[in-house]
C-alpha positions in Angstrom: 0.0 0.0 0.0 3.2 2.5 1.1 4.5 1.7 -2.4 1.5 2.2 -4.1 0.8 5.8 -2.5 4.4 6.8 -3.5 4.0 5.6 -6.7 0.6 7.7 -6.6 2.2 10.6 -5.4 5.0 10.5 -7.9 2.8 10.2 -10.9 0.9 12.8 -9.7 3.7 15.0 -8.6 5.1 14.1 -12.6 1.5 15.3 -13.7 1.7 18.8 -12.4 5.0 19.4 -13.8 3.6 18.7 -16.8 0.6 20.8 -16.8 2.7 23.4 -15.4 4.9 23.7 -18.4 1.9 23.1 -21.1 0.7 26.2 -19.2 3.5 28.5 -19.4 3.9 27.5 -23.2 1.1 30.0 -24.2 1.9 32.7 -26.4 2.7 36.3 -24.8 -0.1 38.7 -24.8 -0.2 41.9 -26.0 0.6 44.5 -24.1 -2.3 45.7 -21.8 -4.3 43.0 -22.6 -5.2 39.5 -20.5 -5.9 37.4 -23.7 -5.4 38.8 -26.9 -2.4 36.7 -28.0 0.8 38.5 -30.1 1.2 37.5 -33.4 3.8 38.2 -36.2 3.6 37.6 -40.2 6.8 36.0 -42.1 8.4 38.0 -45.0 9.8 36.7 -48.0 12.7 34.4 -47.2 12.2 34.3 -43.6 14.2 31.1 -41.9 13.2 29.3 -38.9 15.9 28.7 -36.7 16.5 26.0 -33.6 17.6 28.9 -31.2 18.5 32.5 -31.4 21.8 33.2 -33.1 21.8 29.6 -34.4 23.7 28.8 -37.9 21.5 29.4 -40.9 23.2 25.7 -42.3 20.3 23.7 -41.1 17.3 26.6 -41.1 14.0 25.8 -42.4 12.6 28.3 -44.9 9.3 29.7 -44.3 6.5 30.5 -46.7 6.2 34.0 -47.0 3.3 35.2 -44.9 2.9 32.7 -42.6 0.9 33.8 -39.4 2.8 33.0 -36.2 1.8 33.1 -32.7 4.9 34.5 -30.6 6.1 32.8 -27.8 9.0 34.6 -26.7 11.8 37.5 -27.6 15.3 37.0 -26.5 18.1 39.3 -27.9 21.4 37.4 -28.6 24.6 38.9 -29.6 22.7 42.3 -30.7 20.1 40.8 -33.0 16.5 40.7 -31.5 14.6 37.0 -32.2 11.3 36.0 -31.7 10.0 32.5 -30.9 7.1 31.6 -33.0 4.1 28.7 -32.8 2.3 28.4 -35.7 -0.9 27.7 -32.8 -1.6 28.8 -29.5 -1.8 25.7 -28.0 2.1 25.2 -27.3 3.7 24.0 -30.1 6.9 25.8 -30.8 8.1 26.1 -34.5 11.3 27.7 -34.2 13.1 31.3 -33.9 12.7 33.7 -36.2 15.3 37.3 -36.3 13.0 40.1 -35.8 13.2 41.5 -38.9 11.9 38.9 -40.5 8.6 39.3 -39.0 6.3 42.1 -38.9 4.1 42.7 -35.7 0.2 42.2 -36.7 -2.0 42.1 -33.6 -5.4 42.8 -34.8 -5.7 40.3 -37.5 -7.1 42.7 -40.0 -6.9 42.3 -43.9 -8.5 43.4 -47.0 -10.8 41.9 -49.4 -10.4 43.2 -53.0 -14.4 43.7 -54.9 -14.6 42.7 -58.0 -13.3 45.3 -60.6 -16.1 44.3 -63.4 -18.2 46.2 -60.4 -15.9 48.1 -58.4 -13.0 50.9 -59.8 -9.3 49.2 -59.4 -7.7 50.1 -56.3 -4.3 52.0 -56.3 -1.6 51.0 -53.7 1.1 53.8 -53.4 4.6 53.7 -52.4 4.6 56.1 -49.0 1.5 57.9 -47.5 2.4 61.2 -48.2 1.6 61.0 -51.7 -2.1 59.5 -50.9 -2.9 62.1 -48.1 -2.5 64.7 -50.3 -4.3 63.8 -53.2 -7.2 62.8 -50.0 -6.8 66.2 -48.2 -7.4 68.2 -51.7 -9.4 65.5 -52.7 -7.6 65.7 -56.3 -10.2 63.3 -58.1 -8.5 64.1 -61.4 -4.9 63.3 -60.5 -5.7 60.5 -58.9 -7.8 59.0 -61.8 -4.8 60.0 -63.8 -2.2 57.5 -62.0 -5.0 54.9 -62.2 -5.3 55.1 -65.6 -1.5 55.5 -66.0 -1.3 52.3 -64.1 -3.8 50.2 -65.9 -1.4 51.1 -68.7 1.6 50.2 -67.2 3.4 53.2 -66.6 4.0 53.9 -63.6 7.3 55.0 -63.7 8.2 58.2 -61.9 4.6 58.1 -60.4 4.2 57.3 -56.3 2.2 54.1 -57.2 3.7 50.6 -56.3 1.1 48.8 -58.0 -3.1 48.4 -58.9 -5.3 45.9 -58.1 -5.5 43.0 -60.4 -8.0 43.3 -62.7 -9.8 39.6 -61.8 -11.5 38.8 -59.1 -10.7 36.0 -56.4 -13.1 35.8 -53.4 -11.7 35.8 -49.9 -14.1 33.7 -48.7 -14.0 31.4 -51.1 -10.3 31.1 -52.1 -8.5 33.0 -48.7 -5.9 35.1 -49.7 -4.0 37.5 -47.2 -3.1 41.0 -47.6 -2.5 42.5 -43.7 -3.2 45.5 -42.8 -0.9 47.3 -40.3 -2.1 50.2 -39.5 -4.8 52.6 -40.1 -5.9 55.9 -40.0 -9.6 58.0 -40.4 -9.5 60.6 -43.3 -12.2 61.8 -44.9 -12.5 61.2 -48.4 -15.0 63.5 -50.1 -18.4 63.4 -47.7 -17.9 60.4 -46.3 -15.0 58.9 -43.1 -13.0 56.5 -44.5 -9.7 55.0 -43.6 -6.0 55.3 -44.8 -4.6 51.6 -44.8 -1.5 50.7 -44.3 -0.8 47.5 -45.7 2.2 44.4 -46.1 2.6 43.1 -49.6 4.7 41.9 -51.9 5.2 43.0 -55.9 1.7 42.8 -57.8 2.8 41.9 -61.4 0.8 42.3 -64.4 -0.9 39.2 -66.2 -0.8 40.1 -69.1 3.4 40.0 -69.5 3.4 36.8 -66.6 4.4 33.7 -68.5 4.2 32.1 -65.4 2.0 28.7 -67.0 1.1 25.0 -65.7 1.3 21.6 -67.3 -0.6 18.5 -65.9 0.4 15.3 -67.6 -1.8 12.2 -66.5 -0.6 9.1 -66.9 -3.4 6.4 -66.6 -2.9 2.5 -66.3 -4.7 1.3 -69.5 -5.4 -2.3 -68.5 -8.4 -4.4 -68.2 -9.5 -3.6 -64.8 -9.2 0.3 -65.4 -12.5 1.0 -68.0 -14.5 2.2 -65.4 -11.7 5.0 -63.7 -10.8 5.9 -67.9 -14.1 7.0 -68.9 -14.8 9.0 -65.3 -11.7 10.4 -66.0 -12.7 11.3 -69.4 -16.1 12.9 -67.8 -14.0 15.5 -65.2 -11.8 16.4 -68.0 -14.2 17.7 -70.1 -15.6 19.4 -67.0 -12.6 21.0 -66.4 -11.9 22.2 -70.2 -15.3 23.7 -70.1 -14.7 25.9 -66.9 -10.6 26.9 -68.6 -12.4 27.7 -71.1 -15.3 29.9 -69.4 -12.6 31.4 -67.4 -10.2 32.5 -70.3 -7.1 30.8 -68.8 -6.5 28.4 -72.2 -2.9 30.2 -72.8 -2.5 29.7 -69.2 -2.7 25.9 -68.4 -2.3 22.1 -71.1 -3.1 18.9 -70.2 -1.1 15.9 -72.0 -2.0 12.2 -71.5 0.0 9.1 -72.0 -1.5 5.4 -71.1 0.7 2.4 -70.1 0.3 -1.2 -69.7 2.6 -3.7 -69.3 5.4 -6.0 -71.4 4.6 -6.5 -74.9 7.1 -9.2 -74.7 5.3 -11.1 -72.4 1.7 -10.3 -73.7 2.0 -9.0 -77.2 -1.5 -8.6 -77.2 -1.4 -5.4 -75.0 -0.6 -3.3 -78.3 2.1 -1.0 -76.2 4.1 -1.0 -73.1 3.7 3.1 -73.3 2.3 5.3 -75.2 1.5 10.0 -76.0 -2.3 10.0 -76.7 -2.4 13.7 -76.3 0.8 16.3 -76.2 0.3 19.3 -74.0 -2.5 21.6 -75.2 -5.0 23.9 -73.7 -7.1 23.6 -76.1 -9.9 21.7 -74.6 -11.5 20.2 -78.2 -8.2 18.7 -79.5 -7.4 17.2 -75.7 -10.6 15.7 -75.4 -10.6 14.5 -79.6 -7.1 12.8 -78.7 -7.9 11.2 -75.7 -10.8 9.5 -77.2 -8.9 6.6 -78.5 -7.8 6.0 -74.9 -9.3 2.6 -73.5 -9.0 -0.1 -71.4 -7.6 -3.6 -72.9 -9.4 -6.2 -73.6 -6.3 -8.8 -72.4 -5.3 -9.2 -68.9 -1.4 -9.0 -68.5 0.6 -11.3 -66.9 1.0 -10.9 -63.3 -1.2 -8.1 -61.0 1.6 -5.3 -61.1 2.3 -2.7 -64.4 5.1 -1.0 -65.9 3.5 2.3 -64.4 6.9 3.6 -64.4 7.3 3.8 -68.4 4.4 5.6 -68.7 5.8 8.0 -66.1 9.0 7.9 -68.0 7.1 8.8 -71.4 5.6 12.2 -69.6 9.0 13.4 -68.6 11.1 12.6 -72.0 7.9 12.9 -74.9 6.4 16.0 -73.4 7.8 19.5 -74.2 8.3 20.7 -70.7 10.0 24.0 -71.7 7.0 27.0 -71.5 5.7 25.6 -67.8 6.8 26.7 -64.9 3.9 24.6 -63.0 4.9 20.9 -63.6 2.7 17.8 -62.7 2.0 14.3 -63.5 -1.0 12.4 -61.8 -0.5 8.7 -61.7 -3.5 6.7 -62.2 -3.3 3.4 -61.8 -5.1 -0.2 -59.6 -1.6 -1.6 -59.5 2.1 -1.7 -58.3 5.3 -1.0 -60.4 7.1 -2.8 -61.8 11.0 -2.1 -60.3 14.6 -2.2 -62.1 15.2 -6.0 -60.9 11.6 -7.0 -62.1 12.2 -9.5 -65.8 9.1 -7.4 -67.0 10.4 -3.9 -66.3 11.5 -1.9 -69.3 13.0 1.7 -67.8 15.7 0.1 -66.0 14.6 2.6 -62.8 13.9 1.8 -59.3 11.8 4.6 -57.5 14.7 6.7 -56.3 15.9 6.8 -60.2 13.1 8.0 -61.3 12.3 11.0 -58.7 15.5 12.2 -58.9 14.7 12.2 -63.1 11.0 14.1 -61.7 13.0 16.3 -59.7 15.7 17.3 -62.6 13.3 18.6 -64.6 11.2 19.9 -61.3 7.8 17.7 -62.2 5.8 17.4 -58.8 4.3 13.5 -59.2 0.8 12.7 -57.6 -0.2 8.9 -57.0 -3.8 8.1 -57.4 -3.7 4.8 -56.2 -7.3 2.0 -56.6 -6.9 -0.3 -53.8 -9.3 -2.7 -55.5 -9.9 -5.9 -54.1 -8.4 -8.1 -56.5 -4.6 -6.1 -56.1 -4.9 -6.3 -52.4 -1.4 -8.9 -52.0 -0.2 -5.7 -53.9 -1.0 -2.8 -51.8 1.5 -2.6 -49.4 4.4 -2.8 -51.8 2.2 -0.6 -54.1 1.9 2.4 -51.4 5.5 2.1 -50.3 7.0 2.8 -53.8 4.0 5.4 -54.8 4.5 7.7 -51.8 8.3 7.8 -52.0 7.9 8.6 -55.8 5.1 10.9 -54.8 6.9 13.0 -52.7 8.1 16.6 -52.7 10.6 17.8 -50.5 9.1 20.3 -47.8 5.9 19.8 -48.6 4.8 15.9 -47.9 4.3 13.0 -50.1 1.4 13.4 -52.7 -0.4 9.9 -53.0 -3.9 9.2 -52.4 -5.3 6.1 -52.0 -9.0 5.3 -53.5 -10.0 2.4 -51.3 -12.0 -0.8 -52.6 -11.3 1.3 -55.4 -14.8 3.1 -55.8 -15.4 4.6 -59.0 -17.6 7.6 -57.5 -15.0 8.0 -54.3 -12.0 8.6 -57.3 -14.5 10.8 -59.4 -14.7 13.4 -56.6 -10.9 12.7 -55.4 -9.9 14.0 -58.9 -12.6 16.4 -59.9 -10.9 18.4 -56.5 -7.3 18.1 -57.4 -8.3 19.3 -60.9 -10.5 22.4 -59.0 -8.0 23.4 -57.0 -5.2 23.3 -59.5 -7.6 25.3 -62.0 -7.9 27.9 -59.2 -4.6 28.1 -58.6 -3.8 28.8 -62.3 -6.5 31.1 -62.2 -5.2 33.2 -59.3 -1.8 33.3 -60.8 -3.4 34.6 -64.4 -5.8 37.0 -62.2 -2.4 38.4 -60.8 -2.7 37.4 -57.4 0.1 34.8 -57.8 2.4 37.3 -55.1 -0.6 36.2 -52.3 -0.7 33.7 -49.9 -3.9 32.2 -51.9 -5.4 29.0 -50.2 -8.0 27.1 -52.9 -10.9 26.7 -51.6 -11.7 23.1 -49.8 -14.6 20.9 -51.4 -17.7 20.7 -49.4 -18.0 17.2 -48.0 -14.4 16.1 -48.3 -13.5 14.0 -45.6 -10.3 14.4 -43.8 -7.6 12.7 -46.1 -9.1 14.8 -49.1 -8.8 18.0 -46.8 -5.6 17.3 -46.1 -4.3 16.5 -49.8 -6.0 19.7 -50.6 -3.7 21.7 -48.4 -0.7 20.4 -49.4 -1.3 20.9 -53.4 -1.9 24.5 -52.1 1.2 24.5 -50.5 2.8 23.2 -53.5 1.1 25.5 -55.6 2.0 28.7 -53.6 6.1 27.1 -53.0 6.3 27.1 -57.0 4.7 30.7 -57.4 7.4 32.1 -55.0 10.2 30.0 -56.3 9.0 31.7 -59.9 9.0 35.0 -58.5 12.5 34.0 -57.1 13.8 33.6 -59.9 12.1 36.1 -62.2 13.5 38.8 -59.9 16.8 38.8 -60.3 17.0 35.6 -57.5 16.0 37.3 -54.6 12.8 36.5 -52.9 10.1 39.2 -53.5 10.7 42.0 -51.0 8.1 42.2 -48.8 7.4 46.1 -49.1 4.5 48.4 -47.0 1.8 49.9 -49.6 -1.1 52.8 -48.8 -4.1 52.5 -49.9 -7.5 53.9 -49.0 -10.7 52.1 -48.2 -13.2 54.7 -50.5 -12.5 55.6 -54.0 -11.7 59.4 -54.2 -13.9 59.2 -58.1 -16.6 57.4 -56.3 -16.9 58.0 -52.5 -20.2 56.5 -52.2 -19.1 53.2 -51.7 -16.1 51.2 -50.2 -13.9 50.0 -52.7 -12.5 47.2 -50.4 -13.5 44.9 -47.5 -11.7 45.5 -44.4 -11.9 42.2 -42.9 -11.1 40.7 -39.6 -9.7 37.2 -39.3 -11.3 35.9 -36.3 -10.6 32.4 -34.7 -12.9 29.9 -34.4 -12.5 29.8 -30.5 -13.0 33.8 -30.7 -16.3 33.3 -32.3 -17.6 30.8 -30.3 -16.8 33.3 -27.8 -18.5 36.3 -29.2 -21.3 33.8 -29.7 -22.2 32.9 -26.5 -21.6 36.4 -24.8 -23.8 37.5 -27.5 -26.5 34.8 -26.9 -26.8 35.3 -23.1 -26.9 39.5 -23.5 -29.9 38.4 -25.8 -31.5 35.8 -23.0 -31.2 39.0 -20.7 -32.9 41.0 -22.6 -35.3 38.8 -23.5 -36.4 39.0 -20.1 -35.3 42.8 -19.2 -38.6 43.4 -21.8 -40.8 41.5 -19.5 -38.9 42.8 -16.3 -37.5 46.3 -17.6 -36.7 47.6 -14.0 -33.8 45.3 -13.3 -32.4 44.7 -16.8 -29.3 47.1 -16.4 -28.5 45.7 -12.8 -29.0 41.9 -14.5 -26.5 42.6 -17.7 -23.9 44.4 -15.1 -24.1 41.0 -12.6 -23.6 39.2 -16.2 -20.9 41.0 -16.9 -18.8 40.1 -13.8 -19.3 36.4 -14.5 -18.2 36.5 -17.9 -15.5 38.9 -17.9 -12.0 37.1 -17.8 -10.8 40.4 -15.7 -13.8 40.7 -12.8 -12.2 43.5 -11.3 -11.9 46.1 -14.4 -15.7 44.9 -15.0 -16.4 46.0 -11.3 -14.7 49.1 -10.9 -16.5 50.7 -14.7 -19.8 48.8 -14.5 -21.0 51.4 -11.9 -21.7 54.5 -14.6 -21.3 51.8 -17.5 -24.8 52.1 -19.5 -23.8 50.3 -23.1 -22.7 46.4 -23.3 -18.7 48.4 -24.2 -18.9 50.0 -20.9 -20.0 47.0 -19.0 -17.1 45.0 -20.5 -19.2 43.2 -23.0 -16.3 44.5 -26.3 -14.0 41.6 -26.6 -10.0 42.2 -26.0 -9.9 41.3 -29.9 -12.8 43.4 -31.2 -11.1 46.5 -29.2 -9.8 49.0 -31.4 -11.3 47.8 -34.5 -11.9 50.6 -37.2 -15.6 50.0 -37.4 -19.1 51.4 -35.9 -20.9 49.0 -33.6 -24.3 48.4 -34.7 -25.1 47.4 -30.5 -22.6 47.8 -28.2 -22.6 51.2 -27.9 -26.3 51.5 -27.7 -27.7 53.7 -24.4 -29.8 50.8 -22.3 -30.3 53.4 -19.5 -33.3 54.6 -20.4 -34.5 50.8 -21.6 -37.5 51.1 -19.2 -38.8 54.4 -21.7 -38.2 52.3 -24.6 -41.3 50.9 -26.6 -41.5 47.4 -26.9 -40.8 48.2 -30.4 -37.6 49.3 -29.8 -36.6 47.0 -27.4 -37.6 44.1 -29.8 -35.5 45.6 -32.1 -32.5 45.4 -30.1 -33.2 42.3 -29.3 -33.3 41.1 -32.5 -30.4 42.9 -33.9 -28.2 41.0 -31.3 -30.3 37.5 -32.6 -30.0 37.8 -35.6 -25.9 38.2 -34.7 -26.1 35.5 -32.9 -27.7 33.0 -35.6 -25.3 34.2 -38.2 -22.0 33.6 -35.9 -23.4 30.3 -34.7 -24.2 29.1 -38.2 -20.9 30.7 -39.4 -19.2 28.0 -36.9 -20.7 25.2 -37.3 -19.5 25.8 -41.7 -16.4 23.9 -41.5 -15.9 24.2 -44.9 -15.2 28.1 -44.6 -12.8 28.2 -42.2 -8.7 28.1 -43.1 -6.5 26.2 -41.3 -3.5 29.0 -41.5 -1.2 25.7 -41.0 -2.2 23.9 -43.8 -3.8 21.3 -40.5 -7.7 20.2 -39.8 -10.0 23.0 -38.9 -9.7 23.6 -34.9 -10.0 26.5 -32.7 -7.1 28.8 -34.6 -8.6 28.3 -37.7 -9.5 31.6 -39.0 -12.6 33.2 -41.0 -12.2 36.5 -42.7 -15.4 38.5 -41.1 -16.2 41.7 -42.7 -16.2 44.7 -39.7 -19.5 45.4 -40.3 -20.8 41.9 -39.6 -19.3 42.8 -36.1 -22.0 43.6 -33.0 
């Protein structure tokens, strides 16, 4: 029993320590606040180091813009660093120098309006330049530098760059363009904002040759009719949305089938073979690929020489005008490997990604784990996701299992959305952004997470472009002006000012929200007690009890009484309620009172509905949606 209560006390005594240390590992707070956490955005060829003042040798590079939680600032031999998490919940990425991160404590962004609806928004190079044309509200010079920037010359002018002229929705496809700061100006009759913002070079489409190439090569043997002709079916799909979309000169598909050893079989027809070279032209794809179909003779042995027809993309298509490179492996069965009689290439799997690699081809494994292959399966996945691989990134295979026709349909109608997205951001001109492609509604967790990686890819080989476009260096991250109402047409904002709230913060917001609305609910039945009732609600659900009690005495709005959030302070926007007088609720008409109550429901079903959407919220890690997920919410949808 003695031994048994030490070992008791041990464990628990272990257990503490523990819980102590996953407490302190919570991000700092800014200052003057109890919860709102500090965060920090990564510029253009940031690197993550183990500890401050460590050798760059083994650094990690960091995708420009990430969003970091800081966890700590130490200074080591006169450099500043700064500890970063890419959560709040502890987990510790790395050190980052100082000026490789840029302080962003409000979360707020911008949302560019479509230009088909909306003028083009100018971003200038300092603020002087913009507050003067805004204090003499110069409408005609500042229509001239829009128009001489929607020409292209810009030279000698204080503009950095204009708005691209398509249109990518945040909430659809997130992008991020933070703003740092702001300012109120007015801007003809109307307050608007000055908005400092972080960005990198905007380039113009129309002289980008940034382009992408998909290649599929598809297993051709008896057991794959069924996963040809679905492919056949998303392909023309996906021609007929390039081709809605105008981004033909942007992206070509190519095809090439394989089957196995003609030697063996000569039956087969072809170990290999181009049915369609890379074109974006959706009616000769889809007139070449038409011929494609499954054999009528079973070869010998469950595994294919998948690897020839991989080696046919790489060495018969003309990689040379695309930056964007991939081939998606189709296929039921395993490869056939240098030792295997039946192989033709000669290659094991490490031969043939480092040929991928040379010519920098990103390979993607759609793998049918149909019943009748299952003895192949393991050794099938082993070789498919080292082949599938990209360095930094994560291995790109996906498996289809039992092989279901309608579970690969929608597999690859999403990898061919996203990529089209992605093409379509870049030819839109907001290639420089962080874009994230939206994820399908109703994919489960593996698709999710093959999602985010092919938008990591897809953003990695944008900035590597840029990288090397620019002279080698990574785009400089510079700070751009801009203002929130267009001086031509005041009326209207030409942006969204957005706030990226988390998940947890919402659910927070939510609840305060919904039990202000329970109190005044019954504060219209009781209307005597309903200030005394919202100040004792107050206390409970203020995370600093004190600073509720010492301002709730004269407090007579929910901001006074401490109902304004720590990350809602500050915000450039107009509360609809907060700021609402409730002292003289019991001289309301029920009217009125009914129509603050419903104000704050009709809050409160929007941000509970708003949670519960999985499929809008972005994972800023590239992870599942959890509590730091973020949702851009416009300002105005605020209380």
């Amino acid at each position: 029993m003695r031994l048994g209560l030490t070992a008791l006390l041990i464990a628990a005594t272990a257990a503490m320590h523990v819980a102590a240390e996953a407490q302190q590992a919570r991000p700092l707070t800014v200052e003057g606040k109890r919860a709102l956490y500090q965060r920090v955005i990564a510029v253009p060829g940031a690197m993550l180091l183990d500890a401050p003042g460590a050798s760059t040798a083994y650094a990690q590079p960091v995708t420009p813009f990430t969003v970091f939680y800081v966890y700590g600032r130490e200074t080591s031999d006169g450099r500043t660093y700064v500890q970063v998490g890419v959560d709040s919940n502890g987990r510790i990425d790395g050190w980052l120098p100082a000026e490789q991160a840029v302080d962003w404590q409000q979360t707020l962004t911008i949302g560019f309006k479509d230009p088909a609806e909306h003028p083009r928004v100018l971003l200038f190079e300092n603020r002087d330049a913009l507050k003067r044309l805004v204090d003499t509200n110069d409408v005609a010079g500042y229509e001239a530098l829009r128009e001489q920037a929607i020409a292209g010359n810009v030279e000698g002018t204080p503009i950095a760059a204009i708005q691209p002229d398509g249109f990518i929705d945040i909430r659809r496809n997130f992008y991020l363009v933070p703003i740092l700061s702001h300012e109120d100006v007015l801007i003809g009759p109307h307050q608007g904002r000055l908005l400092r913002v972080a960005s990198v070079p905007l380039r113009d489409p129309a002289n980008d040759p940034y382009r992408a190439a998909i290649v599929f090569v598809i297993d051709t043997t008896q057991s794959m009719r069924p996963y040809i002709e679905r492919t056949r079916e998303i392909m023309r799909d996906v021609y007929a949305e390039i081709e809605q979309a105008g981004l033909s000169d942007k992206v070509a598909y190519g095809l090439v089938g394989f089957r196995d050893s003609t030697d063996a079989v000569p039956q087969l027809g072809y170990v290999s073979r181009v049915f369609a070279t890379l074109t974006g032209s959706g009616d000769e794809f889809l007139s070449q690929v038409a011929a494609v179909d499954a054999s009528n003779i079973s070869s010998e042995g469950f595994n294919e020489d998948a690897y020839a027809g991989v080696l046919e993309a790489i060495e018969s298509m003309d990689w040379r005008d695309y930056f964007a490179r991939y081939v998606i492996l189709i296929t039921d069965a395993g490869p056939r490997l240098a030792d295997d009689p039946r192989a033709t290439t000669g290659l094991d799997t490490s031969d043939l990604a480092a040929r991928l690699s040379d010519l920098r081809i990103a390979l993607w494994t759609i793998h049918l784990k149909t019943e009748v292959g299952r003895e192949t399966h393991a050794f099938a996945e082993q070789e498919y996701r080292a082949l599938s691989t990209v360095p930094g990134i994560g291995s790109f295979y996906y498996p289809i299992e039992a092989g279901d026709v309608d579970d690969f349909g929608e597999a690859l109608g999403a990898m061919m959305r996203q990529l089209t997205a992605q093409v379509a951001a870049a030819a839109q001109g907001f290639q420089p952004l962080q874009s994230m492609p939206a994820i399908d509604s109703g994919a489960d967790g593996e698709l999710s997470a093959f999602q985010q990686k092919v938008a990591r890819l897809g953003y990695a080989l944008r900035m590597d472009y840029l990288q090397q476009t620019d002279d080698g260096g990574a785009p400089a991250l510079f700070d751009a002006w801009m203002i929130d109402r267009d001086l031509a047409d005041p009326d209207e904002r030409s942006i969204d000012v957005r706030v990226l709230l988390t998940r947890d913060q919402l659910s927070d917001l939510h609840d305060v929200l919904r039990r202000v609305v329970e109190r005044a609910e019954e504060g219209a039945l009781a209307p005597q007690s309903f200030l005394d009732e919202l100040r004792s609600l107050a206390a409970i659900i203020s995370r600093d009890p004190e600073a509720v009690q010492a301002a709730v005495g004269g407090g007579t709005t929910l901001a006074e009484l401490g109902y304004m959030r720590e990350y809602i302070e500050g915000l450039p926007y107009q509360s609809e309620v907060m700021h609402i007088d409730l002292s003289d609720w019991q001289q309301w008409s029920a009217a009125q009172q009914f129509e603050f109550i419903n104000q704050l429901d009709s809050k409160v079903a929007y941000y509970r509905a708003l949670h519960d959407n999985v499929d809008l919220w972005v994972s800023l890690d590239g992870g599942p949606v959890d509590g730091d997920s973020v949702y851009p919410l416009l300002l105005e949808a605020l209380p």
